[in-house]
PDB file of N, CA, C, O and CB in Angstrom:
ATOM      1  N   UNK A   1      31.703  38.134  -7.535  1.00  0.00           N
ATOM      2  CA  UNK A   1      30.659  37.181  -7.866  1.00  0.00           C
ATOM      3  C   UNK A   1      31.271  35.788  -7.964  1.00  0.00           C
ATOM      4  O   UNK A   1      32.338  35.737  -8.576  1.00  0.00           O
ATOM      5  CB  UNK A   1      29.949  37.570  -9.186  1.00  0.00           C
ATOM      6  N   UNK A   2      30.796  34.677  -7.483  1.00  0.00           N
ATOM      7  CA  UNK A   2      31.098  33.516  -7.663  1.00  0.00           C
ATOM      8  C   UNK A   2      30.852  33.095  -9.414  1.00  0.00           C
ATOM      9  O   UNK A   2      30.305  33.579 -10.405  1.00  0.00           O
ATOM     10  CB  UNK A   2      30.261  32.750  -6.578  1.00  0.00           C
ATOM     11  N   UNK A   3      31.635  31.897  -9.035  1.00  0.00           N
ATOM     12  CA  UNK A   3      31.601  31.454 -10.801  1.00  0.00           C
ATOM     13  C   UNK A   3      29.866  31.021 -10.929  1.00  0.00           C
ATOM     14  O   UNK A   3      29.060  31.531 -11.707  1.00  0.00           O
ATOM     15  CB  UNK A   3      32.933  29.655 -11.297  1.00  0.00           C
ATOM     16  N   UNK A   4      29.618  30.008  -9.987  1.00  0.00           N
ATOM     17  CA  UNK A   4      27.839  29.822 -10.085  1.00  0.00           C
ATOM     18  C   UNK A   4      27.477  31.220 -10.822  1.00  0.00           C
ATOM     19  O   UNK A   4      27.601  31.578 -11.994  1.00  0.00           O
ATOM     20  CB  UNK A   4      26.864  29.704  -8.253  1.00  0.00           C
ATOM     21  N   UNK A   5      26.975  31.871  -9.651  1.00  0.00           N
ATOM     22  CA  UNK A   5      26.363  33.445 -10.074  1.00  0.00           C
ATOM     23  C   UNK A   5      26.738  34.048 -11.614  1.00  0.00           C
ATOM     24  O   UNK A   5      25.979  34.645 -12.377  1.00  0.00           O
ATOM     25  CB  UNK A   5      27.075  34.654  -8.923  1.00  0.00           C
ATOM     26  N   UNK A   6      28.197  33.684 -11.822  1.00  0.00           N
ATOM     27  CA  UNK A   6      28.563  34.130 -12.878  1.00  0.00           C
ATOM     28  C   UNK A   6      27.951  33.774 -14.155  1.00  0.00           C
ATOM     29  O   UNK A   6      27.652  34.542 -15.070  1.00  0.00           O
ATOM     30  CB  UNK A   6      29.654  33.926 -12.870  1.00  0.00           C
ATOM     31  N   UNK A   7      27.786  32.356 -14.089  1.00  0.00           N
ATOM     32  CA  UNK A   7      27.094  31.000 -15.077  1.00  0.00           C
ATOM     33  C   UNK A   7      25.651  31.409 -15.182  1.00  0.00           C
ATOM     34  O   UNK A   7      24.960  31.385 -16.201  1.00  0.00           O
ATOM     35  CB  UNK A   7      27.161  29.219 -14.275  1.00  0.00           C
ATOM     36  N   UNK A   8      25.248  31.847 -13.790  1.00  0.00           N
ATOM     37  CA  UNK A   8      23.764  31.716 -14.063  1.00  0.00           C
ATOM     38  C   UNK A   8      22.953  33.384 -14.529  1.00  0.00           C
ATOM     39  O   UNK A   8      21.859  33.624 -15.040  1.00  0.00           O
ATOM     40  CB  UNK A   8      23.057  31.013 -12.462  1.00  0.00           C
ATOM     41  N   UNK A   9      23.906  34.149 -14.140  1.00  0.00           N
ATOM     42  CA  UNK A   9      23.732  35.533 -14.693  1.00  0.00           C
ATOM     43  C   UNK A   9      23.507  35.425 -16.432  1.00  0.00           C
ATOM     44  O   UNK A   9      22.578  35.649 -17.209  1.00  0.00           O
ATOM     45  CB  UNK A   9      25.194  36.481 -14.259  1.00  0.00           C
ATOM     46  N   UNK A  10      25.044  34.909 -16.546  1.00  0.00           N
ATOM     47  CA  UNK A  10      24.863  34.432 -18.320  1.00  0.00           C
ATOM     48  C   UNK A  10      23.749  34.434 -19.103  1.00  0.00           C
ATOM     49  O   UNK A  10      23.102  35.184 -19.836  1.00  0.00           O
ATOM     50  CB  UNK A  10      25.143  33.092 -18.595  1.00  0.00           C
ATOM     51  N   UNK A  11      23.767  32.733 -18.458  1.00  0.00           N
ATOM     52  CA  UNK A  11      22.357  32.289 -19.398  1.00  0.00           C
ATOM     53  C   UNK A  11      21.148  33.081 -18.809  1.00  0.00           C
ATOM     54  O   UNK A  11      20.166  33.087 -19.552  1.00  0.00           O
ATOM     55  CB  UNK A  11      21.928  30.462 -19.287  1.00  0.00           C
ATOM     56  N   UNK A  12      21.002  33.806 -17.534  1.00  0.00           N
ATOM     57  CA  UNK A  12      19.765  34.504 -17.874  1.00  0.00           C
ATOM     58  C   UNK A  12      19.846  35.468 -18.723  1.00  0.00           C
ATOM     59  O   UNK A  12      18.808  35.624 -19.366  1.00  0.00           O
ATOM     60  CB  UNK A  12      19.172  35.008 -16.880  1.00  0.00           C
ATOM     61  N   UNK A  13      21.066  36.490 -19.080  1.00  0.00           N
ATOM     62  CA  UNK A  13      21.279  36.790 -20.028  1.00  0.00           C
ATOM     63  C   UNK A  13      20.988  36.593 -21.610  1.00  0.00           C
ATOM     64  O   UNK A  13      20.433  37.236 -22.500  1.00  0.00           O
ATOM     65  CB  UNK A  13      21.943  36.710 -19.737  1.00  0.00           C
ATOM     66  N   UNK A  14      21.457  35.735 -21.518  1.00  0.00           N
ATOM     67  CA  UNK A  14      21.470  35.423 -23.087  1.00  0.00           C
ATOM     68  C   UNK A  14      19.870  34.871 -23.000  1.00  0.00           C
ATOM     69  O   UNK A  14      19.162  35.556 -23.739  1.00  0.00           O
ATOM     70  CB  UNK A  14      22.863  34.082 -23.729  1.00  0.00           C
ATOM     71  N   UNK A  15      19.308  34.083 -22.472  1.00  0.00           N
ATOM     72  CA  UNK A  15      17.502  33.830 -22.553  1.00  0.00           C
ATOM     73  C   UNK A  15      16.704  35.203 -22.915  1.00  0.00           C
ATOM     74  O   UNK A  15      15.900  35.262 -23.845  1.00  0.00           O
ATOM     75  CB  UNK A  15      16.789  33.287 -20.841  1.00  0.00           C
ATOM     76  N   UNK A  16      17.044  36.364 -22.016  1.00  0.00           N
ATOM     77  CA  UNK A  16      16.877  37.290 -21.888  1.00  0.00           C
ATOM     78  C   UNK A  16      17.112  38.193 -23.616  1.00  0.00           C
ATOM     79  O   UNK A  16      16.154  38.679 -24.217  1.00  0.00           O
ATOM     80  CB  UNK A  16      17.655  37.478 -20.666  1.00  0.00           C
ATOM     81  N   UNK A  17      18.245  38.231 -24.027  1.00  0.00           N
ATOM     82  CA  UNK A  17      18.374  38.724 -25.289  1.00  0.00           C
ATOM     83  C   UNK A  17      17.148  38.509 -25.981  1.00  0.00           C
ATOM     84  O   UNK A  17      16.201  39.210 -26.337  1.00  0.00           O
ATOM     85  CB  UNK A  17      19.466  38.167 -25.968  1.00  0.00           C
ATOM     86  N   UNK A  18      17.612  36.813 -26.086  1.00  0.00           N
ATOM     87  CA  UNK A  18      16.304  36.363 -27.465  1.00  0.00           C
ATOM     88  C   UNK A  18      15.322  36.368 -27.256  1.00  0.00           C
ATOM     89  O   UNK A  18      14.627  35.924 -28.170  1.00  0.00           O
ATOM     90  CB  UNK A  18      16.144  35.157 -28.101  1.00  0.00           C
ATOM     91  N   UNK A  19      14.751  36.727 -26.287  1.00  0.00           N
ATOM     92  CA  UNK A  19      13.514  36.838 -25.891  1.00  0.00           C
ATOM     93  C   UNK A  19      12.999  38.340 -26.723  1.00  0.00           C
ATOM     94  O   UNK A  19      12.122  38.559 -27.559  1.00  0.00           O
ATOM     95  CB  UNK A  19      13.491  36.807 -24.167  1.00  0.00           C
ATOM     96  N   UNK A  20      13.982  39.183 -26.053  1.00  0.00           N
ATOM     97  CA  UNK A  20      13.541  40.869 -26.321  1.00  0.00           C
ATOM     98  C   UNK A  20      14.803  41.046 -27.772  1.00  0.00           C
ATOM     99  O   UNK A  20      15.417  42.107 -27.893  1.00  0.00           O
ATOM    100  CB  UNK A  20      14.006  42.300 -24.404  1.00  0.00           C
ATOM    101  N   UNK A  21      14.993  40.063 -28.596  1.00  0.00           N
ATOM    102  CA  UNK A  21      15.745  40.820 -29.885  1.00  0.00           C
ATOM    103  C   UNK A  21      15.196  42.005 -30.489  1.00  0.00           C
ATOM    104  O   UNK A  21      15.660  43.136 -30.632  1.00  0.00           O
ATOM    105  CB  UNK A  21      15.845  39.931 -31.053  1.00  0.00           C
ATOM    106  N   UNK A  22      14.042  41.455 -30.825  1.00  0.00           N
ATOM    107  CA  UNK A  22      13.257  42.322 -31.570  1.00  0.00           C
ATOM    108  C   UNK A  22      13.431  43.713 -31.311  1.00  0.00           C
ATOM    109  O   UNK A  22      13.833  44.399 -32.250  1.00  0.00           O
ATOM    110  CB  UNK A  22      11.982  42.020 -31.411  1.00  0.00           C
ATOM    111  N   UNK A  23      13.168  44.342 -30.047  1.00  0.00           N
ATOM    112  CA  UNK A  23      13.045  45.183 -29.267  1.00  0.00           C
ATOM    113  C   UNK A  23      14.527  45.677 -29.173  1.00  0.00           C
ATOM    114  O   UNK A  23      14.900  46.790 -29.544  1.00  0.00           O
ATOM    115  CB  UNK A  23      12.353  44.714 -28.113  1.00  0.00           C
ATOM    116  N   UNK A  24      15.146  44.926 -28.752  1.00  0.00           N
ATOM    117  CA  UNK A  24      16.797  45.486 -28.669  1.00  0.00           C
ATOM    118  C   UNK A  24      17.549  46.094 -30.239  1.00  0.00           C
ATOM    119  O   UNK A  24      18.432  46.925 -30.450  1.00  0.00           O
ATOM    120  CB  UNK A  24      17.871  43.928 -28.113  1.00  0.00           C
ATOM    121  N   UNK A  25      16.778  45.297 -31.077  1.00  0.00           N
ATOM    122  CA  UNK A  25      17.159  45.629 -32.645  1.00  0.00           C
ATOM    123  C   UNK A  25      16.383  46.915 -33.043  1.00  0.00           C
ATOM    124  O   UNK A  25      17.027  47.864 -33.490  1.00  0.00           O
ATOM    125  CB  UNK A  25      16.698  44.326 -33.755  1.00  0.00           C
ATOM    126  N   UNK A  26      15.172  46.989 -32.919  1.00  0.00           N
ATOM    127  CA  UNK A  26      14.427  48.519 -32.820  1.00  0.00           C
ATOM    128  C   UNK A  26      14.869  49.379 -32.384  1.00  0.00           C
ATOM    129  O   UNK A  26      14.708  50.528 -32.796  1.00  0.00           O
ATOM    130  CB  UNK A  26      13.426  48.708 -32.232  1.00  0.00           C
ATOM    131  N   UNK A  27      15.654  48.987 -31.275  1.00  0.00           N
ATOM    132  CA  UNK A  27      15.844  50.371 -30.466  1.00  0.00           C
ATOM    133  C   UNK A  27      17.485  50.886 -31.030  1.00  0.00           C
ATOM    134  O   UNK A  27      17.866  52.047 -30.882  1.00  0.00           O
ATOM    135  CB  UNK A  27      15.761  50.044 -28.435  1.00  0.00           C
ATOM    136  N   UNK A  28      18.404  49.729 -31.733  1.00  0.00           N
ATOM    137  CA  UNK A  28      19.608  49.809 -31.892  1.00  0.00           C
ATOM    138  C   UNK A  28      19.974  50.697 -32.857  1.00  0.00           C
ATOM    139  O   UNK A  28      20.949  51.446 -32.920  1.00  0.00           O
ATOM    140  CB  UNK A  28      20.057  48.732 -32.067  1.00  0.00           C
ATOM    141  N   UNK A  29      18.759  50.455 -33.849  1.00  0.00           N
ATOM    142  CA  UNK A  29      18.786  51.055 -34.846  1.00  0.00           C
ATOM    143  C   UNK A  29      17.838  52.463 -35.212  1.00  0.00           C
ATOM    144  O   UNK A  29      17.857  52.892 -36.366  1.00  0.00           O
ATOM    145  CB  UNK A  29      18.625  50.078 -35.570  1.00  0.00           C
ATOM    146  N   UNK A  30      16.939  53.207 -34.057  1.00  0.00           N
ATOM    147  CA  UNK A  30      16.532  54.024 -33.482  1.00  0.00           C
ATOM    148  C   UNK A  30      17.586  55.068 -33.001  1.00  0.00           C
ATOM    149  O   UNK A  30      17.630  56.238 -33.382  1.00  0.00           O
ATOM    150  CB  UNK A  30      15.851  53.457 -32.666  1.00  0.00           C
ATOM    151  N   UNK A  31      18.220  54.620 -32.328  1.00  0.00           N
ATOM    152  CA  UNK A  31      19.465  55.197 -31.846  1.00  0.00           C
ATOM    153  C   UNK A  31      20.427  55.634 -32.867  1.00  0.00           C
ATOM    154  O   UNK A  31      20.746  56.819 -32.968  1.00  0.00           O
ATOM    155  CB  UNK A  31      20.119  54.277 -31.015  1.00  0.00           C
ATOM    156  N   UNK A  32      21.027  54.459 -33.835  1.00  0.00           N
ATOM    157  CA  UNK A  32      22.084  55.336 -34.891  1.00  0.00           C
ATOM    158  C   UNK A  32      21.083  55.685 -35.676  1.00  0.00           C
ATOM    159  O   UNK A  32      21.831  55.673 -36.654  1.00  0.00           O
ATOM    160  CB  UNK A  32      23.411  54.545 -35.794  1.00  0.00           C
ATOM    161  N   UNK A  33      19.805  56.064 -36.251  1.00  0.00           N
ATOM    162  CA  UNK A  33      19.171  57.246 -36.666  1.00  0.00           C
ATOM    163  C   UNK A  33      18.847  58.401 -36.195  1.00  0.00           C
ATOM    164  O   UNK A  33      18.454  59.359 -36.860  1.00  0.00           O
ATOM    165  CB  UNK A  33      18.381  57.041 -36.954  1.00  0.00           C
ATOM    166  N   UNK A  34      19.014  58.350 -34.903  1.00  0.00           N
ATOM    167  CA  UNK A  34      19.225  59.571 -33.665  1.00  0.00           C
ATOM    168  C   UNK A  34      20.081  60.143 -33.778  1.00  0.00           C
ATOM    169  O   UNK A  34      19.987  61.347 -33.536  1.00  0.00           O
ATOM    170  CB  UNK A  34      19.376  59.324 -32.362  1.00  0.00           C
ATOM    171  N   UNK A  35      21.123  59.692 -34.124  1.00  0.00           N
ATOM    172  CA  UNK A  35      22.683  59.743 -33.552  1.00  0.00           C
ATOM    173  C   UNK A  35      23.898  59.573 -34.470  1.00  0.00           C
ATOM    174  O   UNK A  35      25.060  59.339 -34.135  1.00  0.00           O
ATOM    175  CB  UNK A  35      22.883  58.625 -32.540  1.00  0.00           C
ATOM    176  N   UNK A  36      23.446  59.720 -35.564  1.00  0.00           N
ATOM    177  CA  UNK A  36      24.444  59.433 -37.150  1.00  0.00           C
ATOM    178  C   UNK A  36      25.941  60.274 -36.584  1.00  0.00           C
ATOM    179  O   UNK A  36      26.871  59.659 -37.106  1.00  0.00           O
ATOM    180  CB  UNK A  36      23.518  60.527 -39.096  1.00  0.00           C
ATOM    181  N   UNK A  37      26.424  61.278 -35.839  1.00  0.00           N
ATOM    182  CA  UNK A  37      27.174  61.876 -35.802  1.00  0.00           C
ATOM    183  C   UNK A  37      28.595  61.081 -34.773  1.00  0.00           C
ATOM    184  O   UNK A  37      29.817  60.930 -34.755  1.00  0.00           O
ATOM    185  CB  UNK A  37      26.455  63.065 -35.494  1.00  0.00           C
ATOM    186  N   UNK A  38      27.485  60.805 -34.114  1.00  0.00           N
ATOM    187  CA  UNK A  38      28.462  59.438 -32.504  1.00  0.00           C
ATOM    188  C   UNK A  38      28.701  58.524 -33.780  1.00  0.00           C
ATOM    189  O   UNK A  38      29.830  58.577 -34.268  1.00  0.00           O
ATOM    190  CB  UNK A  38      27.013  58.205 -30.570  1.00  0.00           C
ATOM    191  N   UNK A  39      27.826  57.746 -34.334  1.00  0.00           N
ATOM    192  CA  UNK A  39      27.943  56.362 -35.217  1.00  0.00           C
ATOM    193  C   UNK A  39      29.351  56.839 -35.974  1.00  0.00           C
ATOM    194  O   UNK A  39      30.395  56.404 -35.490  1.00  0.00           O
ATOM    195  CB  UNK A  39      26.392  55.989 -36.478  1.00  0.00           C
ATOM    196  N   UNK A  40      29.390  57.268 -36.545  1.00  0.00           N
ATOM    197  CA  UNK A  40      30.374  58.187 -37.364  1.00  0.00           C
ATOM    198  C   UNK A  40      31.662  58.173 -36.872  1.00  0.00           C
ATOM    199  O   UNK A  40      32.537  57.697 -37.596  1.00  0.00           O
ATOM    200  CB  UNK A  40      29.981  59.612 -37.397  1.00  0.00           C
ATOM    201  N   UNK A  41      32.021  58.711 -35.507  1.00  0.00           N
ATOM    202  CA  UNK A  41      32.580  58.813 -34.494  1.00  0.00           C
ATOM    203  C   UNK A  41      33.183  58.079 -33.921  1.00  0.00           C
ATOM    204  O   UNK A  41      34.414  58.078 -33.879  1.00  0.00           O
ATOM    205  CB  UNK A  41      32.104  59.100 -33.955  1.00  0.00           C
ATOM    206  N   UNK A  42      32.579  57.436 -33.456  1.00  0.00           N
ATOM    207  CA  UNK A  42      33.296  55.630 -33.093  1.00  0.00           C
ATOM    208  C   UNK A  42      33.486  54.428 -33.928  1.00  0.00           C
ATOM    209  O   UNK A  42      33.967  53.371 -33.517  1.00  0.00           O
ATOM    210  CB  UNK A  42      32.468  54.866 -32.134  1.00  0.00           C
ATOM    211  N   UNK A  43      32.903  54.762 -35.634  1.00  0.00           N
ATOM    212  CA  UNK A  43      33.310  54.071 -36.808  1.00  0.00           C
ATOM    213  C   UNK A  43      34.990  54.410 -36.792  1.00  0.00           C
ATOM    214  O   UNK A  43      35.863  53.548 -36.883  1.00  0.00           O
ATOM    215  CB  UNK A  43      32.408  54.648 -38.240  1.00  0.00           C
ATOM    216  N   UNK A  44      35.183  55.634 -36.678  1.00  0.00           N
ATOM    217  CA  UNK A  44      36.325  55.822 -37.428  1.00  0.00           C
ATOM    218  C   UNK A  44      37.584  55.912 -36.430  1.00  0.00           C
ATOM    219  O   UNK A  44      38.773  55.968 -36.746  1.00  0.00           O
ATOM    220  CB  UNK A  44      36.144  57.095 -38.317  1.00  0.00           C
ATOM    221  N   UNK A  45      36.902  55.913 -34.880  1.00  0.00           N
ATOM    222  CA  UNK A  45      37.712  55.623 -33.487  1.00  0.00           C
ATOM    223  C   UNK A  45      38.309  53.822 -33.835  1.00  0.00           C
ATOM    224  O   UNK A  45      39.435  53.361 -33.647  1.00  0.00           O
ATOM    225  CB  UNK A  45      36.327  55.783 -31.758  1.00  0.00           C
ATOM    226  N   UNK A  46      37.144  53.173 -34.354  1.00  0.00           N
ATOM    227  CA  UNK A  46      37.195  51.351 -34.218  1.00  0.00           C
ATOM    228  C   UNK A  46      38.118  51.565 -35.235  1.00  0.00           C
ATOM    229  O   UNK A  46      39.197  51.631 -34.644  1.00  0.00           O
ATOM    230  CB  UNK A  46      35.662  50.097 -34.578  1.00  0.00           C
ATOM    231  N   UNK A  47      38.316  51.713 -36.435  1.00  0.00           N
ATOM    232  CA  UNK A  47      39.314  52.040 -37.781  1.00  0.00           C
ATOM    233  C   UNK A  47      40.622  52.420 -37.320  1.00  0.00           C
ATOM    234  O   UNK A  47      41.600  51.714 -37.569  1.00  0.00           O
ATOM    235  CB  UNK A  47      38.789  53.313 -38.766  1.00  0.00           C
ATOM    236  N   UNK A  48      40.716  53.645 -36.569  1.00  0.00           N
ATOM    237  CA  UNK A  48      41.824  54.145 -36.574  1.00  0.00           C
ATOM    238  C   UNK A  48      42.663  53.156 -35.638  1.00  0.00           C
ATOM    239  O   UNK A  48      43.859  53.084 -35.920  1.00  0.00           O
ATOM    240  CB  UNK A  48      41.730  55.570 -36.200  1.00  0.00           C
ATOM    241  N   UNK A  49      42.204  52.374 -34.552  1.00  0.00           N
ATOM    242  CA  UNK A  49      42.862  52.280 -33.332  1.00  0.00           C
ATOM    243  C   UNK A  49      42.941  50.100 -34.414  1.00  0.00           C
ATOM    244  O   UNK A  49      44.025  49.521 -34.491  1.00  0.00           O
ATOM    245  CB  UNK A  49      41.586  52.935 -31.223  1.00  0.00           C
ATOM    246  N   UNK A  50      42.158  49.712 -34.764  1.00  0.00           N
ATOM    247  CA  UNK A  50      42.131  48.562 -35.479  1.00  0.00           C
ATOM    248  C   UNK A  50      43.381  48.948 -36.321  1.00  0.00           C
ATOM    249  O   UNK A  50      44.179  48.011 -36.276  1.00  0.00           O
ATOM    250  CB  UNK A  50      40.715  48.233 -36.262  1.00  0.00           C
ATOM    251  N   UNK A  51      43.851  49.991 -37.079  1.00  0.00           N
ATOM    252  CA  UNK A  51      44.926  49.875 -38.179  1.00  0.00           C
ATOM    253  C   UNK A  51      45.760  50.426 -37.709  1.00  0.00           C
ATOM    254  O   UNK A  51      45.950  51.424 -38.404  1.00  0.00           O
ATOM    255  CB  UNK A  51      44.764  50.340 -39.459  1.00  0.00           C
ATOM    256  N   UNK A  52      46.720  50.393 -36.556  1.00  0.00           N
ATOM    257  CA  UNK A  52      47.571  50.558 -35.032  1.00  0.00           C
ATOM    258  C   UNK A  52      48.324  49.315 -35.137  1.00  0.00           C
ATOM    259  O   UNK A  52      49.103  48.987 -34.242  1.00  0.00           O
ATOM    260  CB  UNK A  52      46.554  50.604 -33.419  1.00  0.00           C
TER     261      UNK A  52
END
């Protein structure tokens, strides 16, 4: 990808976030109530490999 493309991917990106937070935050937190066991999982993966 060119740097342009790169720049303009971005900010549609990030426009894109705040647009749908709401929605991305619903669903984020949908998920680790789904999923308490993964959350758990990669808490203590980020811990272990952080105190390395």
């Amino acid at each position: 990808m060119t740097e342009q493309a790169k720049i303009a991917r971005r900010e549609y990106m990030k426009k894109w976030r705040e647009r749908n937070a709401e929605k991305l935050s619903n669903y984020q937190k949908e998920w680790r109530k789904n999923n308490k066991d993964k959350v758990v999982g990669y808490q203590q993966k980020y811990w272990e490999k952080k105190s390395e």
